[in-house]
N, C-alpha and C positions, 0 to 999 in steps of 0.2 A: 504494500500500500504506500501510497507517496500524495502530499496535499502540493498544490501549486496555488500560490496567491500570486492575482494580477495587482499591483501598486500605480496608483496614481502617479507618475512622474512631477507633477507640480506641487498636490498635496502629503503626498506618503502615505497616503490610506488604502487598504486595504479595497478593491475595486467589486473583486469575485473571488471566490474557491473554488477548487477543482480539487477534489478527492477520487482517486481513483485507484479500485480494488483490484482489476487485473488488466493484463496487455492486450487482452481479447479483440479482436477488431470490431468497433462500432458498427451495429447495423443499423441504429434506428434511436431518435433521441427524442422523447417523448418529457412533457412539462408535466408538475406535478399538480398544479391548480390549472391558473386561467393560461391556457396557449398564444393568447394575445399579446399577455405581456406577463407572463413566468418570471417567477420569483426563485423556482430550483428547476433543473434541470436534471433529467435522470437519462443515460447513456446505457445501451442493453446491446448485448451481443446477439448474435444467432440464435439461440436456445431462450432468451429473454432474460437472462442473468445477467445482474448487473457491474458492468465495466468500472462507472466511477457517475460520480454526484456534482452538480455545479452551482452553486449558490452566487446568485447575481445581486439580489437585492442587498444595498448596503445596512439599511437598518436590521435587518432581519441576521444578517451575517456580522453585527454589532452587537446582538441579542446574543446567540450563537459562542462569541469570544468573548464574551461577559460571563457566559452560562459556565462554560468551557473553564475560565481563569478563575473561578470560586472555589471548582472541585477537583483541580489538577492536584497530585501532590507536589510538595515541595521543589523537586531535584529536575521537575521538567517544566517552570514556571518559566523559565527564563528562553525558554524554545518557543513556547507557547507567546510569549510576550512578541517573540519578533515576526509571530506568522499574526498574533491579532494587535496589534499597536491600539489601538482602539478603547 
C-alpha cells in the first residue's frame, strides 16, 4: 500500500489523496456519492477489487487528517504530520 498526496505549489496544502492497495491495472473508476462532482473516488480492477481510493475534497480530507492525527500512536505522528499539514 502506498498514499500519494497532491500539494498545492503556492499554498502547501494538501490538494487530494491517492491511496492505493494494489498494482492491478485500472479498469473502471467509479464515484462514491454524487458522479457530478465526487468527493472520493474508488479505482477497481477487472474482478471489481479495489486498486486504490482518491479523496478530492479538501474539507473532507481535512476531516480525515484531523481524525487520523488524534489516534495515530506516538512514533508515526510525525509521518502523519507531513502527508496531512493541515
Amino acid at each position: 500500500m502506498r498514499a500519494i498526496a497532491s500539494v498545492n505549489g503556492q499554498t502547501g496544502e494538501v490538494g487530494s489523496l491517492y491511496v492505493q492497495f494494489t498494482t492491478a491495472p485500472i479498469v473502471k473508476t467509479v464515484p462514491v456519492k454524487n458522479p457530478d462532482d465526487p468527493d472520493i473516488l474508488i479505482d477497481l480492477d477487472g474482478q471489481n477489487d479495489v486498486v486504490g481510493v482518491e479523496v478530492l475534497n479538501l474539507s473532507l480530507l481535512r476531516a480525515i487528517c484531523t481524525s487520523i492525527k488524534r489516534r495515530i500512536p506516538e512514533p508515526y505522528k510525525e509521518q502523519v504530520s507531513e502527508l496531512c499539514p493541515a
